[in-house]
N, C-alpha and C positions, 0 to 999 in steps of 0.2 A: 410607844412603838410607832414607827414612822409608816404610813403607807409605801407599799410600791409605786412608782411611776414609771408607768411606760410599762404596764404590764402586757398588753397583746406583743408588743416589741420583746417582752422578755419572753414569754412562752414558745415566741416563733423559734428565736434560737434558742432553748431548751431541748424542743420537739428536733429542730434541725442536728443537735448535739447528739441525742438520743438515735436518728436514724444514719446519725455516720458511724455510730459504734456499730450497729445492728449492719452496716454492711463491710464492717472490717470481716476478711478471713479469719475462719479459727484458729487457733494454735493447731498446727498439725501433730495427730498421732498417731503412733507409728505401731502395726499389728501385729498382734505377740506369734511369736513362734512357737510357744510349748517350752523355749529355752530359758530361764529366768536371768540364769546369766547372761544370754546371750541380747535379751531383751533389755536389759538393762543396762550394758556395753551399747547398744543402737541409741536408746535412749540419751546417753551420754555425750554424744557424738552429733547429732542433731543439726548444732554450729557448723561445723565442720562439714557435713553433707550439704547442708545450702552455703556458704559462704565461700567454701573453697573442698570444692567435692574433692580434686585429686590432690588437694594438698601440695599445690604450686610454690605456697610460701616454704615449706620446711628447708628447702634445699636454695632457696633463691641466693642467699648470701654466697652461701659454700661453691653455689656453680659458678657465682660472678668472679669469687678468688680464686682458683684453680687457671692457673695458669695452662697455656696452651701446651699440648705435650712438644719434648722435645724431638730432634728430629732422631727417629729410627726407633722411638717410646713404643713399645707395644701396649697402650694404657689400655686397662680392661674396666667396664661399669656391672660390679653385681647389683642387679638391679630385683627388687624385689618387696615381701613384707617385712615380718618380725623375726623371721628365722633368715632371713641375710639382715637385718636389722641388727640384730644380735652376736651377726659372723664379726669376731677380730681378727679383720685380713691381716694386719700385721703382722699375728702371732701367726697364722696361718702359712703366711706366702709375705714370710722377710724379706725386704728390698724389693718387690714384685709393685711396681705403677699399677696395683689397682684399686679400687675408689667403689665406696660403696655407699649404696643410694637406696639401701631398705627402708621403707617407712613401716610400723605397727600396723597390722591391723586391715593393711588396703586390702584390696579386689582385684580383676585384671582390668575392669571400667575406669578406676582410677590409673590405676600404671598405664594405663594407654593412654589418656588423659594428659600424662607430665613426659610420655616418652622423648618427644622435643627437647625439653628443657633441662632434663634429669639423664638422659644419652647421646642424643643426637649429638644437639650444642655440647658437649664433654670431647667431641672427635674420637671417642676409646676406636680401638682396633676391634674389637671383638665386646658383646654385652651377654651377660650370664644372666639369663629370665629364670628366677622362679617364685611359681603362682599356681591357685589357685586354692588352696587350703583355704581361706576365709572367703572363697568364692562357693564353694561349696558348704560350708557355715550358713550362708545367708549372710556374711557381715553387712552388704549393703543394699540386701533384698534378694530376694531367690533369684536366681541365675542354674538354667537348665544347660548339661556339658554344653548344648551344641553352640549353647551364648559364650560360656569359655572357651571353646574353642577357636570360636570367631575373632576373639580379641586376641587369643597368641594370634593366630595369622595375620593379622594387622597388624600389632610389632612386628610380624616379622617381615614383611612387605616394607615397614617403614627402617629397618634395621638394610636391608637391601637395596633400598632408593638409593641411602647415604652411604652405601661401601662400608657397612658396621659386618662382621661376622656374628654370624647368633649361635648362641647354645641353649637349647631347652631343659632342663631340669623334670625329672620328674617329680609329681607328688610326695612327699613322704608320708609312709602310713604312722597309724596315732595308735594308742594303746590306753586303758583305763585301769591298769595295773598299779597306779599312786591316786590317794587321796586330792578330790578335784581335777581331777584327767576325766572322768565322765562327761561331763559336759561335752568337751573338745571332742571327745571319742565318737558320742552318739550324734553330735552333729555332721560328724563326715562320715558318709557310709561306708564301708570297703568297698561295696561294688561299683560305686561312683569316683574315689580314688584308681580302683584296676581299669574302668572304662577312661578315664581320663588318661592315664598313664600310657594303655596300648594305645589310643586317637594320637597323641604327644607320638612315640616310638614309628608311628606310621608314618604321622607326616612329616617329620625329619629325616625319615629314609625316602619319601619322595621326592622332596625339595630341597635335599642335599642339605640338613644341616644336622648340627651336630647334637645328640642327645647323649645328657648323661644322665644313668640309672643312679640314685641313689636307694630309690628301694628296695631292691633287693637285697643290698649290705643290713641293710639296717631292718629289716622285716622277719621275725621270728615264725617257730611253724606252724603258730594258730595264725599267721595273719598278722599279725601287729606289730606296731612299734616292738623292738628289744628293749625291754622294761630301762638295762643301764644309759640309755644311749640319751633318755629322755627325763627328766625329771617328772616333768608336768603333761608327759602323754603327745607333747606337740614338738616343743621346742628342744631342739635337740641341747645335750649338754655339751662339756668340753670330749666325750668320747663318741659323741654322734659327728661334731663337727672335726674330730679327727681324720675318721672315716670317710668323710665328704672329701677333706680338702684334697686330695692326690687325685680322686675321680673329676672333682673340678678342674684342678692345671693339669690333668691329663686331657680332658674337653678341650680347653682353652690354646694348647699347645695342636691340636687336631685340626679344631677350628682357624689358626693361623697358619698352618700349613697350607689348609684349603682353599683360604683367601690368595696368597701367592702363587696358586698356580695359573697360567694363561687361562683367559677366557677362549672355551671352544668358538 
């Protein structure tokens, strides 16, 4: 066996190798909620919260092809999570320019985040927000209403800079009437759904814009989701999203009337 040579030279950067690992950061962990599912979905997602928190990439293609609308296009952007994510406007509002920009899973820290690039830049006539069901989850860390509410009114300042008409959506309530709806259920309280919803109802009656109620079509008399409307307690089915779509282009049709009237 060969001696070492140059052993004080080797040890130094050993020891210097040694103290550059000991001052890398840890892996960050992220602290459980009680939820396992829900811990587990955070978990998952990790990438995605440091890399691209508001999820700027999903949509970047699709905004650059979207031709500018044409002249007299009422184009409309639902904008929103996994329940506009899952909306087929198509089948909903046939022939209707509207364009939809749901991502899984967001917050309203992310949608505020891509509102720019995912509304603004789209020029729609009018944007259909709704949020906050995974803000009240914890999907990307606790968030107290009044931080919810802070970020609708920032959409909606920046929905009003650019001449967009807004309509806010309420809440839909959840239900645990199906196998694996628990989880979804006990993560969003009722009473933090009904405090969000009348905050939503007040401040569109102030500042002039337009709200549509979808919960109370769809909220049975204990409180909850209507077991049919929903499969899995959140996401509405083909019979929740029935229900929705005429209270939607009923907003959207309000909302564009109110745009066209002179400014006092």
């Amino acid at each position: 066996m060969k001696p070492l040579r140059n052993v004080p030279q080797f040890i130094s950067v050993l020891l210097l190798s040694l103290s550059s690992l000991a001052q890398q950061p840890a892996q960050p962990s992220i602290p459980p909620t009680g939820f396992p599912g829900l811990d587990q979905y955070r978990a998952s997602r990790i990438a995605i919260y440091y890399d691209d928190f508001g999820q700027l990439s999903v949509f970047r293609e699709a905004d650059a092809a979207l031709p500018a609308p044409a002249k007299r296009e009422n184009r409309v952007v639902f904008f929103g999570d996994s329940i506009t994510e899952g909306w087929k406007l198509d089948q909903s509002f046939p022939g209707k320019p509207y364009v939809n920009r749901g991502i899984s899973g967001q917050t309203t820290p992310q949608m505020l985040l891509r509102f720019r690039e995912d509304v603004i830049n789209l020029h729609p006539k009018v944007v259909v927000v709704l949020a906050g069901t995974n803000d009240l989850s914890g999907a990307t860390g606790p968030l107290s209403n009044e931080d919810i509410e802070s970020n609708y009114a920032s959409m909606a300042d920046l929905a009003r800079a650019n001449g967009i008409a807004m309509v806010f959506s309420s809440v839909l309530p959840v239900h645990n009437y199906s196998q694996g709806g628990e989880d979804y259920f006990s993560q969003r309280p009722m009473s933090r759904i009904l405090a969000l919803n009348a905050w939503l109802r007040n401040y569109c009656a102030h500042d002039r814009i337009v709200f549509v109620d979808y919960f109370t079509p769809m909220v049975d008399d204990k409180g909850y989701m209507k077991k049919e409307l929903a499969d899995d307690g959140l996401h509405p089915d083909a019979a929740g999203y029935k229900i929705m779509a005429p209270l939607a282009e009923a907003a959207i049709e309000k909302a564009l009337a109110e745009s066209a009237k002179p400014a006092h």
